[in-house]
py3Dmol code that shows the C-alpha trace and the ligand (Angstrom):
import py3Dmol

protein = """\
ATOM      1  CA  UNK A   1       0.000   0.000   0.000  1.00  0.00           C
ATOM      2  CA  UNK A   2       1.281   3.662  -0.486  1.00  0.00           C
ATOM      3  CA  UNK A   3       1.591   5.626   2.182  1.00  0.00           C
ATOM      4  CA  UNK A   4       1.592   9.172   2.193  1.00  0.00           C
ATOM      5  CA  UNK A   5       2.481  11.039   6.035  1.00  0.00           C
ATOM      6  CA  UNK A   6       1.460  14.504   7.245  1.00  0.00           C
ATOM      7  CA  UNK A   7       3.744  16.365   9.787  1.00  0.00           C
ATOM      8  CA  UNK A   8       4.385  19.265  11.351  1.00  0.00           C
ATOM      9  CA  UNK A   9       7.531  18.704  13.726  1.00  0.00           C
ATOM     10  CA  UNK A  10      10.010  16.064  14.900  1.00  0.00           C
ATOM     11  CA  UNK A  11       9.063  13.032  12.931  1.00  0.00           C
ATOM     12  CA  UNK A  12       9.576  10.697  15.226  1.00  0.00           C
ATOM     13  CA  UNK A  13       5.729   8.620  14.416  1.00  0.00           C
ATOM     14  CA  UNK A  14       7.045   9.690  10.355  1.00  0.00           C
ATOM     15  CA  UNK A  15      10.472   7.385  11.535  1.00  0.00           C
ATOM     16  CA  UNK A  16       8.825   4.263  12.937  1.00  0.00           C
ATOM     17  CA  UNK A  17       6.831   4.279   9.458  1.00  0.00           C
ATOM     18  CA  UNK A  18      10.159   4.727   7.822  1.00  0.00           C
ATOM     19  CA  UNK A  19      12.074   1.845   9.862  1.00  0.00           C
ATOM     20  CA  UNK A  20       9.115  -0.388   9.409  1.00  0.00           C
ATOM     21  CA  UNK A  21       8.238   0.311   6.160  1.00  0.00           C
ATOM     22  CA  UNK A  22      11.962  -0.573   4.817  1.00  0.00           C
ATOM     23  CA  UNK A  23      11.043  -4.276   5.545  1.00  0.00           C
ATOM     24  CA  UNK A  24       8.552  -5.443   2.451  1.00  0.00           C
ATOM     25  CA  UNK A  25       6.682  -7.636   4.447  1.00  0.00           C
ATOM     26  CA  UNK A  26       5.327  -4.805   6.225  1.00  0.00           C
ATOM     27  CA  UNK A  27       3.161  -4.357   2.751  1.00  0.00           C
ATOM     28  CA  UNK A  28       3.232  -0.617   2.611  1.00  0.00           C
ATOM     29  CA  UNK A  29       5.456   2.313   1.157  1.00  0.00           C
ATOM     30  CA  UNK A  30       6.000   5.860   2.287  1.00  0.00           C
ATOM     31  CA  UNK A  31       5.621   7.160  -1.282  1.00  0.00           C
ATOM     32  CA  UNK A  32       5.448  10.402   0.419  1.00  0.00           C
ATOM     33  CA  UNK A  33       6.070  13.167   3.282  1.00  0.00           C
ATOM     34  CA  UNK A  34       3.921  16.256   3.413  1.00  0.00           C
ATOM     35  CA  UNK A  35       4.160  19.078   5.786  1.00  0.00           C
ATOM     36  CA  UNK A  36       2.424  22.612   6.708  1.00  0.00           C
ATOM     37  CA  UNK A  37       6.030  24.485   7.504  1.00  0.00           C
ATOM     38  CA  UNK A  38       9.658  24.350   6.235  1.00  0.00           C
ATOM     39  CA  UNK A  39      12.410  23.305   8.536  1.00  0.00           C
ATOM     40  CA  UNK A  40      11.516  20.718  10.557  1.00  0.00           C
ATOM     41  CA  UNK A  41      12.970  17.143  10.951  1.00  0.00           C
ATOM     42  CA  UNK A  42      10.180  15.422   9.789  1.00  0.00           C
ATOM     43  CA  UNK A  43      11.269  16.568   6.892  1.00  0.00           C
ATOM     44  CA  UNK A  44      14.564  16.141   7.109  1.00  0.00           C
ATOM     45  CA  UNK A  45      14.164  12.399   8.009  1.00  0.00           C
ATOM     46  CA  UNK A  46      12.176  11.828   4.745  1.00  0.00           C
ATOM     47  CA  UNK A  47      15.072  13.610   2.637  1.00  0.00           C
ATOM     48  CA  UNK A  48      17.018  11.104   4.845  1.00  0.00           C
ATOM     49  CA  UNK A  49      15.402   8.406   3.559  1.00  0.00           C
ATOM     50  CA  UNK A  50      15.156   9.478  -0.126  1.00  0.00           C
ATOM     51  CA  UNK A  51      11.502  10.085   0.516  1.00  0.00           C
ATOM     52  CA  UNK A  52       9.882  12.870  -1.648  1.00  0.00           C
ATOM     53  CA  UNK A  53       8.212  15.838   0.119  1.00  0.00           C
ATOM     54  CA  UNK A  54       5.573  18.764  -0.350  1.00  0.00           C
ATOM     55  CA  UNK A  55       4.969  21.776   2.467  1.00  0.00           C
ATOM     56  CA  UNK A  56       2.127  23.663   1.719  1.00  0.00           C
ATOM     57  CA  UNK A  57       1.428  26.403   3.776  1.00  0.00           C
ATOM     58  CA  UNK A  58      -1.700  28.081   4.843  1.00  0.00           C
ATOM     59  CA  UNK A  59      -0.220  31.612   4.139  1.00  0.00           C
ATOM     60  CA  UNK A  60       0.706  30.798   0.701  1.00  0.00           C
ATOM     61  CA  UNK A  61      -2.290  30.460  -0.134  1.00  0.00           C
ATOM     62  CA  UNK A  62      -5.256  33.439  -0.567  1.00  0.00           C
ATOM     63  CA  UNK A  63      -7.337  31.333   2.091  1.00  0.00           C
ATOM     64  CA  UNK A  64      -8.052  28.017   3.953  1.00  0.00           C
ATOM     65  CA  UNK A  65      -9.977  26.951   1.292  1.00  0.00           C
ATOM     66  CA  UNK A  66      -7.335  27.039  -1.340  1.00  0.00           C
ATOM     67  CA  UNK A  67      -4.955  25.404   0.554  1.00  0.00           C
ATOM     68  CA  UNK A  68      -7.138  22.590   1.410  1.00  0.00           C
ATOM     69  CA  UNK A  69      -7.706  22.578  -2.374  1.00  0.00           C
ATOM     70  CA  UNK A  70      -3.649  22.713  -3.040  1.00  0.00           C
ATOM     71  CA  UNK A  71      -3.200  20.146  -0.510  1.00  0.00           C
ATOM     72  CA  UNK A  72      -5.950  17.421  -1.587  1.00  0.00           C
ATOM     73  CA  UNK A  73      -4.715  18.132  -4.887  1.00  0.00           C
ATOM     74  CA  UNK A  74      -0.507  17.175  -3.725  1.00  0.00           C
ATOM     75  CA  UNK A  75      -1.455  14.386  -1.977  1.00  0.00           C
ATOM     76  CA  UNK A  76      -3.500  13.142  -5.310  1.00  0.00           C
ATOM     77  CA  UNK A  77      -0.615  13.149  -6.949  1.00  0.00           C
ATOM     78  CA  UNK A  78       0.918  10.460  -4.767  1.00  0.00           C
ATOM     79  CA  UNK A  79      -1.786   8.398  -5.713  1.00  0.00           C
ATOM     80  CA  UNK A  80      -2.035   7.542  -1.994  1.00  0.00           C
ATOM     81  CA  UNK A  81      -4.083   4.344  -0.605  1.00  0.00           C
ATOM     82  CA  UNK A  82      -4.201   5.860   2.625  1.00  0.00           C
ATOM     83  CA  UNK A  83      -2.705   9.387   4.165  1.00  0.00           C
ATOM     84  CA  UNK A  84      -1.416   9.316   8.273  1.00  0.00           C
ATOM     85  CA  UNK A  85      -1.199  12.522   9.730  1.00  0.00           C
ATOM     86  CA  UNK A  86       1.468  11.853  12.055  1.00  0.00           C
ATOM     87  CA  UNK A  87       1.682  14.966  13.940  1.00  0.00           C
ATOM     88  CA  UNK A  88       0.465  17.211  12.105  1.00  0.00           C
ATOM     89  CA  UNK A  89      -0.744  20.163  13.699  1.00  0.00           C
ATOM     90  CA  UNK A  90      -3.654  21.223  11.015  1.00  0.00           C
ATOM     91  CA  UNK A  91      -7.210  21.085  10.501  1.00  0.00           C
ATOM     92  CA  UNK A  92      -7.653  19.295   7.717  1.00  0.00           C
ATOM     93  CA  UNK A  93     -10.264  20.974   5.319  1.00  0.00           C
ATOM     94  CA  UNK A  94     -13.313  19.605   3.625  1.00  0.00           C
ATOM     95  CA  UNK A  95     -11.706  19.188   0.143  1.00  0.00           C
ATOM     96  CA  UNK A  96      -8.761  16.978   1.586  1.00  0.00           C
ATOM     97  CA  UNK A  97     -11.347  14.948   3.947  1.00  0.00           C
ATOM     98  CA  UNK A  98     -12.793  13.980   0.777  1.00  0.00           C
ATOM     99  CA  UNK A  99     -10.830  12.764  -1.467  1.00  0.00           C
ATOM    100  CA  UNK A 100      -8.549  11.016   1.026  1.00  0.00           C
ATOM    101  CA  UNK A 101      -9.108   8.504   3.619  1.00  0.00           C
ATOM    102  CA  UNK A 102      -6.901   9.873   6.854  1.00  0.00           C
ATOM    103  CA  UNK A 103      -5.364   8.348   9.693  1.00  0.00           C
ATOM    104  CA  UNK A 104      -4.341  10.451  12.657  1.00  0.00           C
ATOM    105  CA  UNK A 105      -2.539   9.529  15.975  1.00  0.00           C
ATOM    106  CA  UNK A 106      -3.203  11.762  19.222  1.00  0.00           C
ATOM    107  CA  UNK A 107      -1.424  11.531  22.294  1.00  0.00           C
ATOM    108  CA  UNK A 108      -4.278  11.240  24.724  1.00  0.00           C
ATOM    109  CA  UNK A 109      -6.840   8.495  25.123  1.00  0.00           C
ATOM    110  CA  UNK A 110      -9.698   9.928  23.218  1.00  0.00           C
ATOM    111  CA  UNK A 111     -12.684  11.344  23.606  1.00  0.00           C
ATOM    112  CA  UNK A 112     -10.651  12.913  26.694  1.00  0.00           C
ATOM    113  CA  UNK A 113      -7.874  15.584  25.876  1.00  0.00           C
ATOM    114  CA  UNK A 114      -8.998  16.030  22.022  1.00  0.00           C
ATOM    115  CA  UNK A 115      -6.466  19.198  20.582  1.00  0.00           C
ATOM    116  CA  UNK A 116      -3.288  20.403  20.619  1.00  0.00           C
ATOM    117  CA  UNK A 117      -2.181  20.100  23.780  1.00  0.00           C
ATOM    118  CA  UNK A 118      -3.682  16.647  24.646  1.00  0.00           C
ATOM    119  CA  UNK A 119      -0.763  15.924  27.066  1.00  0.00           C
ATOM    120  CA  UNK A 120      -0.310  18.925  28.888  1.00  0.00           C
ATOM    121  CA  UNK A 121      -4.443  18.817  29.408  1.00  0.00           C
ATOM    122  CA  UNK A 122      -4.183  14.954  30.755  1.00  0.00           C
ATOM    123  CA  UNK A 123      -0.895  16.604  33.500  1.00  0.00           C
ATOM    124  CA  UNK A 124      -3.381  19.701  34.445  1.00  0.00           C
ATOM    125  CA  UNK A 125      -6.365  16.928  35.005  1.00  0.00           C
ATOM    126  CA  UNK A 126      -4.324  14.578  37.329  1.00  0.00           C
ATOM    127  CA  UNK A 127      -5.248  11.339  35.828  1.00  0.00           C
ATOM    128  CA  UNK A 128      -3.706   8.548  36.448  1.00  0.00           C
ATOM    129  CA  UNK A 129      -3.555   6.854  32.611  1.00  0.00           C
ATOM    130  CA  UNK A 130      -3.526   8.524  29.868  1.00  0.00           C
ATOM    131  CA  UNK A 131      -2.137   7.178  26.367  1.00  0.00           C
ATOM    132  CA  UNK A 132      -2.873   7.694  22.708  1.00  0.00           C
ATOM    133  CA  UNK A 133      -5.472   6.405  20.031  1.00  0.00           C
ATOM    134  CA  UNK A 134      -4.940   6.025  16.291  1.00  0.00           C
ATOM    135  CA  UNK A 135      -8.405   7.306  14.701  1.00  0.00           C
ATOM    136  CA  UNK A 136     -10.054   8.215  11.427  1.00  0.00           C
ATOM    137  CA  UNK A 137      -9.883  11.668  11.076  1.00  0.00           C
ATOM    138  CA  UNK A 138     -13.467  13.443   9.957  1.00  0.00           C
ATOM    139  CA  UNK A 139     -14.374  17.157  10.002  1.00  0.00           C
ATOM    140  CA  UNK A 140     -13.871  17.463  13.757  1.00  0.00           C
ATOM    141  CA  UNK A 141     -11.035  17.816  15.676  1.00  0.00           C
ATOM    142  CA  UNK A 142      -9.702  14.391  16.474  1.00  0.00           C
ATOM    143  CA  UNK A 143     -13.168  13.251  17.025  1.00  0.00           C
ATOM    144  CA  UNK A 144     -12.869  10.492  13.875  1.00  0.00           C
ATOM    145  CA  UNK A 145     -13.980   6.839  15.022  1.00  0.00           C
ATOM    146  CA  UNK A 146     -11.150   4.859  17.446  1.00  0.00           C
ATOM    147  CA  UNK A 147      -9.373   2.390  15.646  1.00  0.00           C
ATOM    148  CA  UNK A 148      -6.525   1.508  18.253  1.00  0.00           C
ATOM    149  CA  UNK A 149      -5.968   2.873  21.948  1.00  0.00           C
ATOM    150  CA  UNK A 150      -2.364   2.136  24.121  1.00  0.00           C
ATOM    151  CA  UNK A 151      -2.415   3.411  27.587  1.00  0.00           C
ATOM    152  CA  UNK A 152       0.391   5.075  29.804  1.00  0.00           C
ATOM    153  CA  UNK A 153       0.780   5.130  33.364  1.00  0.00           C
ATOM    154  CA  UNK A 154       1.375   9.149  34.379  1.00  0.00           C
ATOM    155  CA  UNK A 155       3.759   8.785  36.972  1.00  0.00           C
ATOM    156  CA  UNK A 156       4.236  12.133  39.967  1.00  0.00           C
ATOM    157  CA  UNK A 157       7.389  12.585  38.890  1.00  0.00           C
ATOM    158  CA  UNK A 158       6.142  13.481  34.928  1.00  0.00           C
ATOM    159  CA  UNK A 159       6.136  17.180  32.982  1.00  0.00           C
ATOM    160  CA  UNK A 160       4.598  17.238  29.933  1.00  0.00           C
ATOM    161  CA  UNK A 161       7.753  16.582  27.910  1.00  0.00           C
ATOM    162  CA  UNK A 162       8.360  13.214  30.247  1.00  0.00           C
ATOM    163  CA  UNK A 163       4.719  12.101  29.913  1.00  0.00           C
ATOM    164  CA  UNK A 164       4.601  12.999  26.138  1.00  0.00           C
ATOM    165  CA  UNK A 165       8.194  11.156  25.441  1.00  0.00           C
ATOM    166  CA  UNK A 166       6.759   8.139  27.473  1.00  0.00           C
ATOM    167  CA  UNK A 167       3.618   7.973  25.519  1.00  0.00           C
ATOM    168  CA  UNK A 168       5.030   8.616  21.738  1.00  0.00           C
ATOM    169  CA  UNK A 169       7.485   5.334  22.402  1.00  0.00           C
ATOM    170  CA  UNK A 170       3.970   3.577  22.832  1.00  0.00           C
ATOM    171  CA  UNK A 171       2.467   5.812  20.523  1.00  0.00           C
ATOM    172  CA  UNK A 172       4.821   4.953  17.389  1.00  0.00           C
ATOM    173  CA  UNK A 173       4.597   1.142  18.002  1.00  0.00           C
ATOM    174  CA  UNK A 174       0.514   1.761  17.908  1.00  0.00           C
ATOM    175  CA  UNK A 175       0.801   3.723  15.059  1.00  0.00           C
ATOM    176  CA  UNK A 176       2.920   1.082  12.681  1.00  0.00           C
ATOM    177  CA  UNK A 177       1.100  -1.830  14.003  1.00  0.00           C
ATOM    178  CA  UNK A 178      -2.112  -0.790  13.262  1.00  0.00           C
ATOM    179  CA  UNK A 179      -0.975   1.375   9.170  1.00  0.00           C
ATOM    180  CA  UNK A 180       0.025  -2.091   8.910  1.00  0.00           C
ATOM    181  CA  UNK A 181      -3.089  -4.071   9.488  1.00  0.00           C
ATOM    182  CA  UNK A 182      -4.904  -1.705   7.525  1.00  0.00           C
ATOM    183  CA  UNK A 183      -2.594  -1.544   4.838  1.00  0.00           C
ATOM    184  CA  UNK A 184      -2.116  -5.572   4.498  1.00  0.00           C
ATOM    185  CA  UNK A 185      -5.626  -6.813   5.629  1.00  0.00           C
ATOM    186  CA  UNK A 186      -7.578  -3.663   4.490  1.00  0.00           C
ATOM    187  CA  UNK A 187     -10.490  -2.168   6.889  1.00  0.00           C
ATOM    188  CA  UNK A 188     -14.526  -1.605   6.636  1.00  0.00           C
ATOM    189  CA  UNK A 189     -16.089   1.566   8.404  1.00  0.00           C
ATOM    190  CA  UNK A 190     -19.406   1.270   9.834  1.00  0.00           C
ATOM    191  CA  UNK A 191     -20.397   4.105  11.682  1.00  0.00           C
ATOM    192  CA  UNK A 192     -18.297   4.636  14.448  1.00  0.00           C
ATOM    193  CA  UNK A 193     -16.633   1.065  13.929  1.00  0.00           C
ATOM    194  CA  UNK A 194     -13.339   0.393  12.370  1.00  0.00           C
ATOM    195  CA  UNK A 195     -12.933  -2.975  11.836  1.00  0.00           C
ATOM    196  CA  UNK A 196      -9.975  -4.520  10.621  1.00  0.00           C
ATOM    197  CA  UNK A 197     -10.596  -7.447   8.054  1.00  0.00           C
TER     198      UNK A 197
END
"""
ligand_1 = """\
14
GRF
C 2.762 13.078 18.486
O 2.612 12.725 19.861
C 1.412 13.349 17.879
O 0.390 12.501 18.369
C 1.165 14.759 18.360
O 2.410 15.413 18.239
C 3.426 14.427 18.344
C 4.210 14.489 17.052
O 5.414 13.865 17.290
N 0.150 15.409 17.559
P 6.396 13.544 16.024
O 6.391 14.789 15.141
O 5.815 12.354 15.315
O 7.711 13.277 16.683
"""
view = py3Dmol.view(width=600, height=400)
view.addModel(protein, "pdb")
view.setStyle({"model": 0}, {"cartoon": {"style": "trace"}})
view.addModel(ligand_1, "xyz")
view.setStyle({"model": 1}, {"stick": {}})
view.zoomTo()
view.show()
């Protein structure tokens, strides 16, 4: 299956696709890495790994619509068979929603903590597990049916960086396991179900 990822920072989700992907029984490709800003290492590890990339930003564009338009439209070209927005820190518009079937990981156990600053939310709550869901992505924000939930103990000791390190080394493993699944056994949608053939 070709893959094509969505980030906005680090990578680090984009590299576990990378590592796993190099090994063809995993039965899908990163054919692609898109991102919403220059200069970040998730683009640098796709360069890395001879992967093309595409940033299209939201200010190069005359408004949100056109750059969901230009985006759909770049991620077409990839002739993707499914897109994972792996930390990417976007609304996705209607036009891309559309055309492409999206797979987004969060690092918070959803419906609890939903936005960008899921981790730092679950630390001001107190609770005691958190974790992170892979999802479809829809037109709300990270409110796409739950595919696959890990959870992680928050321990007193945590900040947000600790508790967010802890739960992306879960979070990554989550994330290939289940882009694999999808990718080699394919997937039906039925309302809020995902289920994996
Ligand atoms: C991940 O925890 C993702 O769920 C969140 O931001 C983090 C991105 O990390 N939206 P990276 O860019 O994959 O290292």
């Amino acid at each position: 299956a070709r893959l094509v990822v969505l980030v906005s920072g680090s990578g680090t989700n984009l590299q576990a696709l990378l590592d796993a992907a190099s090994d063809q029984a995993y039965g899908a490709a990163v054919v692609a890495v898109g991102a919403d800003r220059t200069g970040i290492e998730g683009l640098a590890r796709a360069e890395r790994a001879g992967v093309p990339t595409f940033v299209e930003r939201v200010t190069d564009h005359e408004s949100r619509a056109a750059w969901d338009e230009a985006l759909a439209s770049r991620i077409a070209g990839f002739r993707p068979d499914l897109v994972v927005s792996a930390g990417f820190m976007k609304i996705l518009g209607p036009r891309v929603l559309k055309d492409h079937t999206i797979v987004n990981t969060h690092p918070a156990l959803l419906p609890s903590f939903p936005g960008a600053h899921a981790v730092r939310d679950a630390l001001a709550y107190g609770v005691k597990i958190t974790g992170c869901t892979v999802h479809l992505v829809d037109a709300g924000v990270d409110t796409g049916p739950v595919i696959a939930q890990s959870a992680v103990e928050v321990l007193p000791s945590d900040d947000e960086d600790s508790l967010h390190e802890r739960i992306k080394t879960v979070e990554r493993d989550l994330l290939v396991e289940t882009v694999g699944r999808m990718a080699r056994e394919g997937f039906t949608v039925t309302g809020r179900e995902v289920r994996l053939a």
